[in-house]
Each structure stands twice: as structure tokens, then as C-alpha cells.
C-alpha positions in Angstrom: 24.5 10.8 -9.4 26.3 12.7 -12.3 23.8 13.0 -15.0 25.4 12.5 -18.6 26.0 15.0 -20.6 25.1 13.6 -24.2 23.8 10.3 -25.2 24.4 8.5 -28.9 21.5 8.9 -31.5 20.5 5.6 -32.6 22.6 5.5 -35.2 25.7 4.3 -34.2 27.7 5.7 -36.7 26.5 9.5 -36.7 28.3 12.5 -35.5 25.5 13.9 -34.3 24.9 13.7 -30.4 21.8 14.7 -28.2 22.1 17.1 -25.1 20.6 15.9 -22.2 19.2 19.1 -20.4 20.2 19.1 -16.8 20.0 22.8 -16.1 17.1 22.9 -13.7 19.5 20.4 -11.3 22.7 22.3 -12.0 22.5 26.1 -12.4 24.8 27.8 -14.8 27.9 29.5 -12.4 28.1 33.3 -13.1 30.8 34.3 -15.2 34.4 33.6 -14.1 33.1 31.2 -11.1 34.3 27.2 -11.1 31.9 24.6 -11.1 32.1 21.7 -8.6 33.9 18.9 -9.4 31.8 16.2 -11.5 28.7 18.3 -11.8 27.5 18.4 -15.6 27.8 20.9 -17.9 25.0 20.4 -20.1 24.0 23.9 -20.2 26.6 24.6 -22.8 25.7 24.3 -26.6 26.2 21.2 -28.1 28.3 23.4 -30.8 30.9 25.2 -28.7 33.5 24.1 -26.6 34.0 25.9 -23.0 32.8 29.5 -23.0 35.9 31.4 -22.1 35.8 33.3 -18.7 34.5 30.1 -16.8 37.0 27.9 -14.7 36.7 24.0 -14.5 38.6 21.7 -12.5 40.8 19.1 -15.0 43.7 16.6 -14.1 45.8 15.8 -16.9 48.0 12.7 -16.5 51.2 13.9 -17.2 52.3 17.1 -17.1 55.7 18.4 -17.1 57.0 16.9 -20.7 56.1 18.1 -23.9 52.2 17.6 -25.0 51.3 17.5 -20.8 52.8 20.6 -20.2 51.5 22.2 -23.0 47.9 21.5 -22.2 48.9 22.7 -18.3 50.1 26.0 -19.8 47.0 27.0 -22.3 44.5 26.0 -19.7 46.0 27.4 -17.0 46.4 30.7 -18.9 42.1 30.2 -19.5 41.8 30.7 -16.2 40.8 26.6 -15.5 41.6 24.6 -11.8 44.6 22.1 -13.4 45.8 19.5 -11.2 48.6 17.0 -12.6 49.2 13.8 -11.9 52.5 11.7 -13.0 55.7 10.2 -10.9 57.5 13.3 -9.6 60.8 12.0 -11.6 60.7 14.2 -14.9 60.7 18.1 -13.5 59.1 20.7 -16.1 62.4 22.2 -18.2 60.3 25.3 -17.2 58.2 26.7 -13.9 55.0 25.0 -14.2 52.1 28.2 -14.1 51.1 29.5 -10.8 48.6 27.4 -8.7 48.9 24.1 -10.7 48.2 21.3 -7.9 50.3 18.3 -7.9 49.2 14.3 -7.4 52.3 12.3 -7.7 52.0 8.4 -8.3 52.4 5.7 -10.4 49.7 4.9 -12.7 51.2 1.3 -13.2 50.1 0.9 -9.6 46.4 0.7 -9.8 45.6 0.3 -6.3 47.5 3.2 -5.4 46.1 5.3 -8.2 42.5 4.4 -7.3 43.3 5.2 -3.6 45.1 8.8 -4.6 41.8 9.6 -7.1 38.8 8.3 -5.5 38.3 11.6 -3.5 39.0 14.0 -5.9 36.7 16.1 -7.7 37.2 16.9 -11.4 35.1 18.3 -14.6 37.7 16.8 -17.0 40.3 14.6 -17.4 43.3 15.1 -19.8 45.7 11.8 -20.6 48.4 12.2 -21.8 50.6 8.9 -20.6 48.1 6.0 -20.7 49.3 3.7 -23.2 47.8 0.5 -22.6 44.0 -0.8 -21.9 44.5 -1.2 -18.3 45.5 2.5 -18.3 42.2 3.2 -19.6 40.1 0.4 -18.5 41.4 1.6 -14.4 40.3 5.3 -15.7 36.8 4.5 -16.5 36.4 2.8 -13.8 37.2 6.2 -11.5 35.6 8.4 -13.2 32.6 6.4 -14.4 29.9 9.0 -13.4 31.8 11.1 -12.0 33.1 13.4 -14.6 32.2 15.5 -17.8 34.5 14.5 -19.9 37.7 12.5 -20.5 40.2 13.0 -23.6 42.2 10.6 -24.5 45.6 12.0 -26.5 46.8 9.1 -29.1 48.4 8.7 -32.7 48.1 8.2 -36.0 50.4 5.2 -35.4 47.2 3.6 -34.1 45.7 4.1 -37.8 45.3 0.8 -40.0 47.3 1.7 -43.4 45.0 3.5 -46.1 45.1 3.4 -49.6 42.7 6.5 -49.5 44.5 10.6 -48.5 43.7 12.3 -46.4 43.5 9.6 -44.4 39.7 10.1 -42.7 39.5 10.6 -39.1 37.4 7.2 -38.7 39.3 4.9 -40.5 40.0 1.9 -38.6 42.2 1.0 -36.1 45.7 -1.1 -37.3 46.1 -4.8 -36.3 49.8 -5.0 -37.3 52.4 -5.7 -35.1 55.0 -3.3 -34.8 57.7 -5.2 -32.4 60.5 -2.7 -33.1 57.6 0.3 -31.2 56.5 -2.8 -28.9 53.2 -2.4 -30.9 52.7 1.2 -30.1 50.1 1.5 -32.9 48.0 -1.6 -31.6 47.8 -0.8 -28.1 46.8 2.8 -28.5 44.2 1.3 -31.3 42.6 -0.6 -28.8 42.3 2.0 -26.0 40.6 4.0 -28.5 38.3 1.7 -29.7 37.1 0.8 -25.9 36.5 4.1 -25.3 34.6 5.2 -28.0 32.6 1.8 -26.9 32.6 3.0 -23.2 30.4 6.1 -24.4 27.7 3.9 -26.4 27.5 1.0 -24.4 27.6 3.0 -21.1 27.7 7.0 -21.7 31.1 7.4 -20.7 32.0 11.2 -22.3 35.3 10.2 -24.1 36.9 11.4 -26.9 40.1 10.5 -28.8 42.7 13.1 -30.2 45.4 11.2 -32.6 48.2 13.9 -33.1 50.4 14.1 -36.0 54.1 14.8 -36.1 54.3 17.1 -33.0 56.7 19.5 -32.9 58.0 23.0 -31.4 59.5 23.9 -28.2 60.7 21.6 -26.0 60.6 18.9 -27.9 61.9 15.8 -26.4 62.4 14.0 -29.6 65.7 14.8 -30.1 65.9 13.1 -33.4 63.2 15.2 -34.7 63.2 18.8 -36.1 65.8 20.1 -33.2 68.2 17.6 -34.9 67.7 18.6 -38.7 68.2 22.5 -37.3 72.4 21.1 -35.4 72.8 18.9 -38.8 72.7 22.2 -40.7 74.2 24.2 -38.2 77.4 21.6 -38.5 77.1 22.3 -42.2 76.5 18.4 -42.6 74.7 17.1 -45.3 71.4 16.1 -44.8 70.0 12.6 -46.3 66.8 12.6 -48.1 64.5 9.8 -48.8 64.2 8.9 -51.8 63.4 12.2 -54.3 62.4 13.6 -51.5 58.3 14.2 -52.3 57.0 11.8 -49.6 54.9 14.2 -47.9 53.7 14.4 -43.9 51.8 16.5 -41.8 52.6 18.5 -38.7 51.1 19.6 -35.7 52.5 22.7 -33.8 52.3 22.2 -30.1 51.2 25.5 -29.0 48.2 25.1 -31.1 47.5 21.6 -30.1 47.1 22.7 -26.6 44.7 25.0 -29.0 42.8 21.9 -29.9 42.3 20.3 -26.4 41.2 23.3 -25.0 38.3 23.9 -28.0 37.4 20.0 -27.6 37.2 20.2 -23.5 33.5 19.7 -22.5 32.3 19.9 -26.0 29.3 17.6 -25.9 29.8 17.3 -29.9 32.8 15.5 -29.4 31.7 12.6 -27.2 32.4 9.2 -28.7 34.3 10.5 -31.3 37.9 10.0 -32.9 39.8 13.1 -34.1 43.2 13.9 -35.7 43.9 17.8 -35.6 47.0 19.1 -37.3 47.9 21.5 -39.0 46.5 22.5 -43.1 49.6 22.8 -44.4 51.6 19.5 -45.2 55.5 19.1 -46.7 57.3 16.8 -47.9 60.4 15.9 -46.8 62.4 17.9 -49.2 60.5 21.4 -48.5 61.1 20.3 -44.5 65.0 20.4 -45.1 64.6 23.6 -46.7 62.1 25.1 -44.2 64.5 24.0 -41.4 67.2 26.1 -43.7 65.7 28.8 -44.1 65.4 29.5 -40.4 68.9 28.8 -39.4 70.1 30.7 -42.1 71.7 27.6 -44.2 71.5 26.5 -47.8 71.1 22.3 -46.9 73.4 20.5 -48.8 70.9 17.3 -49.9 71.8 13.9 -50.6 68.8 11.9 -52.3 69.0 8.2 -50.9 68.3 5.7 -53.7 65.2 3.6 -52.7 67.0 0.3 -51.9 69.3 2.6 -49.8 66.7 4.5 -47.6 65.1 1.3 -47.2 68.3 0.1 -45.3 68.7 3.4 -43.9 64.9 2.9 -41.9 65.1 -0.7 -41.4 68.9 -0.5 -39.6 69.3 3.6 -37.9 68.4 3.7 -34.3 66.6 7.0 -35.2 64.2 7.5 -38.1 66.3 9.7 -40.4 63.0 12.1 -41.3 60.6 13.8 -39.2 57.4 12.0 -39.8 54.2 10.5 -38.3 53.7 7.1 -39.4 50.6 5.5 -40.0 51.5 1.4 -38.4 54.0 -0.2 -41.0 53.6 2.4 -43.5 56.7 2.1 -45.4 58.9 5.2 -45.6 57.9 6.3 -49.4 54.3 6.5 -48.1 53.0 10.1 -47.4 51.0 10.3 -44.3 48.2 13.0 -44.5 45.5 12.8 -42.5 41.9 14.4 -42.4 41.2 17.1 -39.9 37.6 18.0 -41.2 35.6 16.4 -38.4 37.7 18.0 -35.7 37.8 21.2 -37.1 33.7 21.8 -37.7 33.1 20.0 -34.2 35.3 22.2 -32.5 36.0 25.2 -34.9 40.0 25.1 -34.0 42.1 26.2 -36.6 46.1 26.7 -36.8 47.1 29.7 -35.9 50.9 29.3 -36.9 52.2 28.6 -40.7 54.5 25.9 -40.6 57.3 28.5 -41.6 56.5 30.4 -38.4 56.3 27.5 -36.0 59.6 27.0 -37.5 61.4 30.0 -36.6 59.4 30.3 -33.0 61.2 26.8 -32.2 64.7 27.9 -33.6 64.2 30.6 -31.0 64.1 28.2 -28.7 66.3 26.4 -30.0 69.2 29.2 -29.0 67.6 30.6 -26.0 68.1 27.0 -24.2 71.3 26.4 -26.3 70.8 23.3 -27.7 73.2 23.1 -30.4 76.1 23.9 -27.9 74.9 20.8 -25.6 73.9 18.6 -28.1 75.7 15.1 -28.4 74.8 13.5 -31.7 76.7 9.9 -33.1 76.3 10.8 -36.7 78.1 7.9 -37.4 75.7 5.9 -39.3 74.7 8.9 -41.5 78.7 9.1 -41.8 78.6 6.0 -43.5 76.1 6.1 -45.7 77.4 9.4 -47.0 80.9 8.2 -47.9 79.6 5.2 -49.6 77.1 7.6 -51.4 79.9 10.2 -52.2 82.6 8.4 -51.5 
């Protein structure tokens, strides 16, 4: 029977957590060996994550796209056992690290998934792809016992709006439908919520990452900084909302793969809901400028009136500004977000300025060519402009 790492103080709402001392069942490995799957790893300090030099078996759901295959890469560079799990129908745009072992499935098919998992042996699980609570409920339910700790990657689109900035990592959950996102926000509200219940009610060692405005490297968002950097590059103007000082706040992916590898098996962070990002946050009008800077562009700015960037987000198939929105924030509300807990829980910090995450994804942005093969309809910034300019 798999022995739980931590159990909640009696105070539901503290971020303190109590380690339950299994070491005279499970030994600690020697240095560089893997644990078996499932066994607890209550030896380690409540206060650090993973001591580096030890291996640990993890599947992360997902994989081969952008926040999955970053994950894959900075814990398979640790030296950790990563299996992944997803369909098989999105390859890797690069060659996954040596020795990753592959599950394929559909997670949407439960009793296939519970018939691929039920045998395997894992310390950790990573999702990245579960989206609704049957995702989540049909994951408790195989690992229930079974692992050490499960991580659940979500957004700040789950947040309820907040009058209060930074918004704090435990404000509450939104109940506002968002049909235009299928109600993005509410359905990764409530997995988060039932898990965070999971580990009081039953002990179940999840945690909840939101992440804010991802961005870097292969970025499949194509509306998002990789389109700013071909707008310039076309010498187009580029549409600002408002006056421009709506600020937001990014996460760099290579050090968000940072953050899940601090938080993995890190007793402290067991029932607990986090948003890691970076420290820096811009506005809208220093992101156009940032993004200029690298490409070697002065951006020609228009500022949309209000009653104009309100059309402009209620009618574009694409959100004209990099952002993370907080469910039905409206567009001249800054979204800043409170990384306080994560950080003393886990002691990540950013290792990239914003300026250099910048330029390391324009690099990428050449290497793999992406403004020569990118196919853009600017026609409804087209239109805007000409009846801005005429």
C-alpha cells in the first residue's frame, strides 16, 4: 500500500503540510539510482523539491507540443525515467531526448486508458492535456495510491476576476461562462478545485500550476509573440489597445519546465494552487517595443480608441495582444498575478529577463524560418487601419 507522502494540518486553509516519515519501509536509493515506481518519497525535506542526481519515473500526458515537450526536455536532461502518453498524431517539431518511452492512446477513451495505465509504475505524473473533470476524476482514480505526486498544468483563465493585483495565487475559481473558449476558464476551475479536495478529503498529492502568457520557442500560438515579430518584419503597423499601458505577465517556457521540475515531489506543494511566471510584467506598449528591439524594427504604433479595441476583441478571430486573461476580464484590464507562494515553496526563480527570452525566441524564430512560411490574413487589421488612417 503506497504510504502518503504529506497529510493537511487541521487547518484547512494553511500552507503548511506534515511529512509522514516512511523511511524505515522505503530506504533512500544511493545517489543517481531510480526509485521503483509508486514507492514514497518521504525521505526528502518538506522544503526542497527533488535532490538533483536522483532519477524518478514520471509520465506526462502530452508531450510532443509546446508546454509537454518542454517538461520532457528539462527532466530528461535531470537524468529522470519520462514516459509520455498522448495520441501518436502531433510528432515533436524536434527529436524527443534519448530514452523517452512512449504510451500512445486516447485519454477520451477511459476504458482504454485505464487498461494501458493500470500496470505501469510511476513516481509522478505530469498533465499537461486534461481539460475537463473526467480527465481528472479517471486520473485519480489510477493513480489513487499509487503514486507520489501528480501536477496538474492549468490557467489563469480559470481565475474569478479580481479587483485586487497581483492577483493572489488562491483567489477563487471563476464561474463565468466564456462560450466563445467553450468555458475554458470554468472547466479548468473545477478540475482544480477537485483536486486540491482530492488531497484533503483523501490524501491524494496534487498540485495545480496556472501558467501565464506562455511564450518562447515553439510556440504553437501563432497569433502570439511569433506573429508581432512577421508584423514588424512586413514593416506593418501594429495596433495597440487602447494607450497602450494595460499591463500582462509572461512566463518563459524554458523556465517553466524550471518550475515543474522544482515543484515535482515537493511535499510543500501538495494541495496547493500556484501561478509561476516571470517578475517582470509589460504592458502592451513596452511588448511592441521589446518585440522591436529584437528584430531590429522601430514599430510603427497605432493606439486603438477604446470603443475601437473593444470591436477589435469582440469581432478578430485572433486576440490582437499577447495576453493571459483572467475569465471575462475585459481587454483594458491588466492581468498580473502573484507568484509569492510558488516561489518560497519551491525556490524557482526566472532565469531569463523578458528582453532575453525575447531574442532566444527570435533565434528560433529564423533558424526554423518562420517568417518565410508564415501565412497570415491581415485583413481585418487592414481594415481597421484604413478607417483609423484612412
Amino acid at each position: 500500500m503506497y504510504h502518503s507522502l504529506v497529510r493537511p494540518t487541521q487547518d484547512r486553509d494553511s500552507w503548511t503540510t506534515a511529512v509522514i516519515d516512511a523511511r524505515n519501509e522505503y530506504a533512500a536509493p544511493a545517489p543517481g539510482k531510480r526509485r521503483g515506481g509508486g514507492r514514497p518519497l518521504s525521505d526528502h525535506p518538506a522544503n526542497e523539491a527533488l535532490s538533483e542526481g536522483m532519477s524518478v519515473k514520471i509520465l506526462i500526458m502530452g508531450g510532443t507540443r509546446f508546454v509537454g515537450l518542454a517538461c520532457v526536455e528539462e527532466l530528461a536532461k535531470f537524468g529522470h525515467d519520462v514516459t509520455i502518453f498522448n495520441r501518436g498524431v502531433t510528432e515533436a517539431p524536434v527529436a524527443l531526448p534519448r530514452n523517452i518511452r512512449r504510451l500512445y492512446g486516447d485519454r477520451n477513451d477511459h476504458d482504454a486508458l485505464r487498461a494501458t495505465l493500470k500496470d505501469e509504475k510511476f513516481d509522478a505524473v505530469v498533465d499537461c492535456s486534461a481539460y475537463l473533470m473526467a480527465d481528472v476524476e479517471l486520473m485519480v482514480e489510477i493513480f489513487k495510491g499509487r503514486i507520489g505526486h501528480y501536477i496538474f498544468m492549468s490557467s489563469p483563465a480559470a481565475f474569478a476576476p479580481s479587483t485586487a493585483f497581483p492577483i493572489p495565487e488562491d483567489h477563487p475559481g471563476t464561474t463565468i461562462e466564456t462560450p466563445r473558449n467553450k468555458n475554458y476558464g470554468i472547466l479548468k476551475a473545477a478540475c482544480e478545485q477537485y483536486l486540491v479536495d482530492q488531497f484533503y478529503d483523501n490524501g491524494f498529492p496534487a498540485s495545480v500550476g496556472k501558467l501565464p502568457m506562455v511564450f518562447g520557442p515553439r510556440n504553437t500560438g501563432r497569433h502570439r509573440e511569433a506573429l508581432m515579430m512577421h508584423r514588424l518584419l512586413l514593416g506593418r503597423p501594429a495596433l495597440i489597445p487602447g494607450d497602450g499601458s494595460t499591463f500582462s505577465h509572461p512566463n518563459y517556457i524554458p523556465d517553466m519546465a524550471i518550475g515543474v521540475r522544482k515543484m515535482l515531489l515537493n511535499p510543500a506543494t501538495f494541495g496547493q494552487k500556484y501561478t509561476w511566471a516571470m517578475e517582470e510584467y509589460y504592458s502592451d506598449d513596452s511588448f511592441a517595443d521589446v518585440i522591436g528591439a529584437v528584430v531590429g524594427v522601430t514599430p510603427d504604433k497605432i493606439y486603438m480608441p477604446a470603443d475601437v479595441t473593444t470591436e477589435v476583441y469582440q469581432t478578430f478571430p485572433y486576440p490582437i495582444m499577447h495576453r493571459s486573461q483572467v475569465a471575462a476580464s475585459p481587454w483594458y484590464k491588466s492581468n498580473v498575478f502573484s507568484t509569492t507562494k510558488f516561489f518560497d515553496h519551491t525556490g524557482f526563480r526566472q532565469e531569463h529577463t523578458f528582453e532575453a527570452a525575447c531574442a532566444d525566441t527570435y533565434e528560433w524564430f529564423q533558424r526554423a524560418k518562420i517568417h518565410e512560411n508564415y501565412n497570415w490574413d491581415f485583413s481585418h487589421e487592414d481594415a481597421i487601419i484604413k478607417r483609423l488612417r484612412g
